[in-house]
C-alpha positions as CSV (number, residue, x, y, z in Angstrom):
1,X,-30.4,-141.0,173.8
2,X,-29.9,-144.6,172.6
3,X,-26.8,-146.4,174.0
4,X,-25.4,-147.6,170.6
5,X,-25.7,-143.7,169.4
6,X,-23.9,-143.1,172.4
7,X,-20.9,-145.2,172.4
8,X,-20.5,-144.5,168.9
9,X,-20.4,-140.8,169.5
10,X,-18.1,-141.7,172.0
11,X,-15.7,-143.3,169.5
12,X,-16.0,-140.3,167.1
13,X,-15.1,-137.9,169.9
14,X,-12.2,-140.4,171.0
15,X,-11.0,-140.7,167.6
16,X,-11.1,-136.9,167.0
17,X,-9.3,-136.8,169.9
18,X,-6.2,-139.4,169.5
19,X,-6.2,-137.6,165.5
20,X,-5.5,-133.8,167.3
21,X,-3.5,-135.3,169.5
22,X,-0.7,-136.6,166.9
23,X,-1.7,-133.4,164.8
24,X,-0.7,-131.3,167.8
25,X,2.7,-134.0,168.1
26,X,3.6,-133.4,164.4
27,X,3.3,-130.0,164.6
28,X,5.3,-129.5,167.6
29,X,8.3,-131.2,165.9
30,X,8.3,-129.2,162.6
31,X,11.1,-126.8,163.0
32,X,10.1,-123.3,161.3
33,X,13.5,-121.2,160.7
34,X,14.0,-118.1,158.8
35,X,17.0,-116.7,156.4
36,X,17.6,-113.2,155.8
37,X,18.5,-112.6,152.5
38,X,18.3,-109.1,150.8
39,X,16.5,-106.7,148.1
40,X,14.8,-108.2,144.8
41,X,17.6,-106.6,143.0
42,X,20.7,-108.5,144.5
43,X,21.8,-112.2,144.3
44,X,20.8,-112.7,148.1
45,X,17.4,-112.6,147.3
46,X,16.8,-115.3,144.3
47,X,19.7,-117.7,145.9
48,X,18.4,-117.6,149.4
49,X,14.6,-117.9,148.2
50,X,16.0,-121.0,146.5
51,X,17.6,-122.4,149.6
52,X,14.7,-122.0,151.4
53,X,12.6,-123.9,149.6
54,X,15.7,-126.9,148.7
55,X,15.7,-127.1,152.8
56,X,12.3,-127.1,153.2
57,X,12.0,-130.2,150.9
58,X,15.0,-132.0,151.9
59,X,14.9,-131.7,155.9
60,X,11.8,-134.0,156.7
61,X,10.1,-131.4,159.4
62,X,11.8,-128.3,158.9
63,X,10.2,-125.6,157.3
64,X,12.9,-122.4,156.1
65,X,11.5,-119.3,155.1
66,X,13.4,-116.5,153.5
67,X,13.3,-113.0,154.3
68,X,13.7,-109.8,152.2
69,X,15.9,-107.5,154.3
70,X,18.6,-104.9,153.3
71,X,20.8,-107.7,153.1
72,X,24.3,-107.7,155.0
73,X,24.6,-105.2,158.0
74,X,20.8,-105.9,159.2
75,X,20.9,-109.6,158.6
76,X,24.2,-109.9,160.6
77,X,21.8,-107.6,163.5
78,X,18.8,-109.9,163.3
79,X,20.9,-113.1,163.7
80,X,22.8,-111.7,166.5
81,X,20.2,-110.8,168.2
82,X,18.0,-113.8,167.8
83,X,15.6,-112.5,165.3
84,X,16.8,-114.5,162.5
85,X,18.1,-118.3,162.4
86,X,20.2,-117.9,159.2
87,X,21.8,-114.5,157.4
88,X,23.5,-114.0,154.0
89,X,26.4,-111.6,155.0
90,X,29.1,-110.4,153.2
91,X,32.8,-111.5,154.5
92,X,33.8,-108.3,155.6
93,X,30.3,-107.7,157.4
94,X,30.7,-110.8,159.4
95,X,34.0,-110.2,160.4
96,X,33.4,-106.5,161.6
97,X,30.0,-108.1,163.6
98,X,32.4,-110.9,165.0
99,X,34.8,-108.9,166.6
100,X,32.5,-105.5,167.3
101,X,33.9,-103.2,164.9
102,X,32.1,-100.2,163.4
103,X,29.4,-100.4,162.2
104,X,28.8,-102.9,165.1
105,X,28.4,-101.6,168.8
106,X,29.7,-104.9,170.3
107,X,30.6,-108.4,169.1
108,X,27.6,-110.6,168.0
109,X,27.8,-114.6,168.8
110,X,27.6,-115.4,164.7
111,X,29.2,-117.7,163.5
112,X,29.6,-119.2,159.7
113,X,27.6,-122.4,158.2
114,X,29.1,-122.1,155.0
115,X,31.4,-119.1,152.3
116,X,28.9,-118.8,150.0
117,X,30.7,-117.7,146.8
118,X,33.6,-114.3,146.7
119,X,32.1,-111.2,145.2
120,X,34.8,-109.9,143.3
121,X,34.9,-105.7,143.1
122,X,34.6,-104.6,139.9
123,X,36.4,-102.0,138.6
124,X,34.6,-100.7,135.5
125,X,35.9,-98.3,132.9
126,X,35.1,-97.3,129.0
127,X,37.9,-98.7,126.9
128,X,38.2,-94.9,125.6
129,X,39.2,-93.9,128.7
130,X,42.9,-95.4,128.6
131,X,42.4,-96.3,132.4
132,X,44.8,-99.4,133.1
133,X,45.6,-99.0,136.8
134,X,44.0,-97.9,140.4
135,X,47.1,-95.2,139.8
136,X,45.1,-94.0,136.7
137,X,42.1,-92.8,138.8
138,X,44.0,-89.8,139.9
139,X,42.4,-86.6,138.5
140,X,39.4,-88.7,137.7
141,X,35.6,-89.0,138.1
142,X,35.0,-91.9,140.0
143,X,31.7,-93.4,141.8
144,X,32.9,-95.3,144.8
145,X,29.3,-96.6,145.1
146,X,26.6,-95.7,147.1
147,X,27.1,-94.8,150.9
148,X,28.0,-97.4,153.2
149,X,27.5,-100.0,150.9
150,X,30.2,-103.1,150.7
151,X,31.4,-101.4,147.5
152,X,32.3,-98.4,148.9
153,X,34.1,-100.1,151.6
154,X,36.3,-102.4,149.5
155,X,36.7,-99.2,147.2
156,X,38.3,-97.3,149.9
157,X,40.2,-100.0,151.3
158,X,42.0,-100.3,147.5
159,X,42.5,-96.3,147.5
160,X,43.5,-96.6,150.5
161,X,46.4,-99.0,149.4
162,X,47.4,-97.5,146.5
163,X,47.5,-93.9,148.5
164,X,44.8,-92.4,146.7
165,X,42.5,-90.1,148.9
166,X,39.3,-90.1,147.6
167,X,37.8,-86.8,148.5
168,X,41.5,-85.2,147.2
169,X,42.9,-87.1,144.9
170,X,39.5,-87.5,142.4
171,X,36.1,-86.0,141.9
172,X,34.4,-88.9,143.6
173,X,30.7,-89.7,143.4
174,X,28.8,-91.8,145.8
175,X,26.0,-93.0,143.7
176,X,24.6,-96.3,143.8
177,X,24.4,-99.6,141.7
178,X,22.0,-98.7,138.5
179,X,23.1,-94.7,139.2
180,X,27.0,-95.6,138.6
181,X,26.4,-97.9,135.6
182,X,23.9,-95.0,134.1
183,X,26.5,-92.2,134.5
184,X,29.4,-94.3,133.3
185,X,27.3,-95.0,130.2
186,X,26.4,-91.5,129.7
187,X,30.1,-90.8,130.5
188,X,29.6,-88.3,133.6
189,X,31.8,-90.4,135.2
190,X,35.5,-91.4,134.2
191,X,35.2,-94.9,136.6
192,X,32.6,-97.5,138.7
193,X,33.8,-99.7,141.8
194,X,30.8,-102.3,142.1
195,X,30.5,-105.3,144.2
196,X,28.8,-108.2,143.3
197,X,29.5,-112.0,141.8
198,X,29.9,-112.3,138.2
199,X,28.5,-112.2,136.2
200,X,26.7,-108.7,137.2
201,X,23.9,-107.5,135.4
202,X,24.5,-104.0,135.7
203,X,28.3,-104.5,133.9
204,X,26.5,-106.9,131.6
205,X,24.0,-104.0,130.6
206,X,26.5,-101.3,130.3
207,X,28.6,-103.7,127.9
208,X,25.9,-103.5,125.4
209,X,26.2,-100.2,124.7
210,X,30.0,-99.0,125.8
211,X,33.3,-100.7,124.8
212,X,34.4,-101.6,128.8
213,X,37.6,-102.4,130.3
214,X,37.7,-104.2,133.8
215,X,40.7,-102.8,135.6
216,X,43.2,-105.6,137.4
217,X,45.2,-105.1,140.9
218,X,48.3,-105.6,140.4
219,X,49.0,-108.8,142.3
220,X,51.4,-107.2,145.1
221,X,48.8,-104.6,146.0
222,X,46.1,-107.1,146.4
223,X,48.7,-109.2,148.8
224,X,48.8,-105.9,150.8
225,X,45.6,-104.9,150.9
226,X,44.7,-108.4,152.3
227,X,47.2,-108.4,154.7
228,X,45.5,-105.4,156.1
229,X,42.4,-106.4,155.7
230,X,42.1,-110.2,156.4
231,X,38.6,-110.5,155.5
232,X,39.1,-109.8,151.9
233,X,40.0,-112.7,149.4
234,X,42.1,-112.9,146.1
235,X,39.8,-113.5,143.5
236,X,39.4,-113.6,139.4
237,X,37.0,-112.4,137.2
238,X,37.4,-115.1,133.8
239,X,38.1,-114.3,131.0
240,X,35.0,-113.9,128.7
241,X,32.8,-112.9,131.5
242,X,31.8,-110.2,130.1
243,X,31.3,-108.9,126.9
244,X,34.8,-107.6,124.9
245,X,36.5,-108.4,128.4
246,X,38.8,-111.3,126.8
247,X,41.1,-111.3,129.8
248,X,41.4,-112.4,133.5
249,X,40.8,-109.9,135.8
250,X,42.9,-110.1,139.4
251,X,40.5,-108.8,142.0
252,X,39.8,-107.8,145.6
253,X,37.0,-110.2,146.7
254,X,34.7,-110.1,149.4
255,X,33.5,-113.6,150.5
256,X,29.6,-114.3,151.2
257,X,28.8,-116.3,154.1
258,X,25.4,-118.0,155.8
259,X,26.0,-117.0,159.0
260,X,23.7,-118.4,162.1
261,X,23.6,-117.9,165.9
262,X,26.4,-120.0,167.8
263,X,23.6,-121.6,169.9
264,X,22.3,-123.1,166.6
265,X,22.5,-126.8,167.7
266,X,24.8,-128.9,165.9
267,X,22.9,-132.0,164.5
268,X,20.7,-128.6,162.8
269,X,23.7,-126.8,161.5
270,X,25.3,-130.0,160.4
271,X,22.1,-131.1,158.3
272,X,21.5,-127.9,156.5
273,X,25.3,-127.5,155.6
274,X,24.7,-131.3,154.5
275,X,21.5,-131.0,153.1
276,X,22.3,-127.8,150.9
277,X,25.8,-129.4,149.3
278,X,24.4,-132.9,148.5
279,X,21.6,-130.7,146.6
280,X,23.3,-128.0,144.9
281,X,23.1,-128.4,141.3
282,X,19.3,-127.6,142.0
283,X,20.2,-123.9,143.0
284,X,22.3,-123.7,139.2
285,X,19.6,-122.6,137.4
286,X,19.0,-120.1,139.8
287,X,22.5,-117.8,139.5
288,X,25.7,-118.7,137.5
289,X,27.4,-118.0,141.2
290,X,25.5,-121.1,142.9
291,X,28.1,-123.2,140.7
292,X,30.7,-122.0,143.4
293,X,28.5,-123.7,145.9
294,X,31.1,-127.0,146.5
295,X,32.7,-127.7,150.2
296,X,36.1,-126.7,148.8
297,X,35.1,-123.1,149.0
298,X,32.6,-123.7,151.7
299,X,35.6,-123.6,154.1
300,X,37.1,-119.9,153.4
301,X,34.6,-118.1,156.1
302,X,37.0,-114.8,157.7
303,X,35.1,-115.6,161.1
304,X,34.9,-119.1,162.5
305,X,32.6,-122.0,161.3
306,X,29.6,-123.9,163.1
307,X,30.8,-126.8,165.0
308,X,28.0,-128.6,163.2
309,X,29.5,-127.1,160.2
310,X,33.2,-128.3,160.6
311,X,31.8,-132.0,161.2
312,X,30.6,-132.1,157.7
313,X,33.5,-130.2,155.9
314,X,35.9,-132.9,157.8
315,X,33.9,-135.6,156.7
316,X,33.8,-134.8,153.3
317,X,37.8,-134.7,154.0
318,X,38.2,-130.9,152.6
319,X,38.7,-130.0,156.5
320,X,41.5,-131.3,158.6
């Protein structure tokens, strides 16, 4: 072979080189991380698809990717355990995977980015029905939602309060989102406890056809039932929400929280906190509830936050 064909295949081959080379260099530093989210039916799944793609294009070499899971309990799991960086969890969830309470085996090293929004429970009743009060439920037909969902919890944590026993005191049901609003509709049922931020579709669809009442705690009750259960937040349902509903409601939240491993390193943590709050009016259009995404609210988390975390609520001065 001639010696110019060879030194210039030797430049190719040295230039091919140097170029996989910084290939191999720019892919090492992207940073691929997952969140857990949850079903195509729930908020988790829209909102965290959103934040996904919102870090993805903010975070110069990170790439998020979100995950349809069955949302709170599993995502708490996978995050524990390392399988997942990131986890939408309800408040409660977190709390009980925190400190190794049931349904937990043992305490998981999560700890919280960010509260999310509170998911207010929802008592839901036909205006016919007269019901004003968790008292009134006596002697009625009530779906406490499906089993071992974050409804049914908060539901039996308010019956609880108010000394209701649900297996005794009321024909209970235990059927799930769409199943309770389609019975209350069709009036098999007397009464619906669902979980969810507002405004909820399913209420929304059974205000279409039914004159509904939302049912308010009484505001001692919910100091109780918070006191006893320190995971749960006060929280309103506006008036106007929903549809003949011209009234605040006083509820029993539950707060939503990213949750992530404690080992997350803080420069991370602290630039996706950052990254998602200086950004968040482009996650508005995705859910009414991402309009509750400001640092003010950031803070409430019922299990501690991310180092990384606390540096950027206590620069933005809503953290002490």
């Amino acid at each position: 072979m001639h010696k110019s064909k060879v030194r210039s295949l030797s430049v190719v081959l040295a230039a091919l080189l140097i170029v996989g080379v910084f290939a191999a260099a720019a892919g090492a530093q992207t940073r691929f991380l997952s969140l857990s989210t949850g079903g195509p039916g729930g908020v988790y799944f829209p909102l965290g698809g959103a934040m996904a793609d919102l870090l993805s294009r903010h975070m110069p070499g990170v790439i998020v990717t979100a995950e349809s899971t069955a949302a709170s309990v599993e995502n708490a799991r996978l995050v524990g355990n390392g399988l997942s960086d990131m986890g939408m969890v309800l408040g409660s969830v977190a709390y009980n995977a925190h400190h190794g309470l049931p349904p937990f085996e043992q305490p998981l090293d999560i700890v919280a980015l960010f509260q999310m929004y509170p998911a207010p429970q929802h008592l839901v009743v036909l205006k016919e029905s007269g019901i004003k009060s968790v008292n009134d439920l006596r002697g009625k037909r009530v779906s406490t939602e499906a089993p071992g969902s974050g409804a049914e919890t908060i539901a039996l944590a308010i019956l609880e309060t108010f000394g209701i026993d649900p297996d005794r005191d009321m024909t209970r049901a235990r059927l799930s989102q769409n199943e309770s609003a389609d019975a209350l509709v069709d009036r098999i049922v007397d009464a619906i406890f669902l979980n969810f931020a507002y405004p909820g579709a399913a209420v929304e669809q059974i205000a279409q056809v039914r004159d509904i009442d939302l049912v308010s705690l009484e505001p001692e009750m919910l100091d109780k039932i918070i006191e006893a259960h320190p995971y749960f937040v006060r929280s309103v349902i506006p008036a106007g929400t929903y549809r003949g509903v011209d009234y605040d409601v006083l509820a029993l939240g539950d707060s939503n929280v990213i949750v992530a491993h404690r080992s997350m390193p803080d420069d991370l943590a602290y630039e996706i906190v950052k990254t998602i709050y200086e950004n968040a009016a482009a996650l508005h259009a995705v859910h009414p509830v991402a309009l509750q995404l400001v640092p003010e609210n950031g803070i409430h988390s019922p299990i501690p936050l991310h180092p990384g975390a606390e540096r950027y609520f206590r620069e933005v001065g809503v953290l002490e």
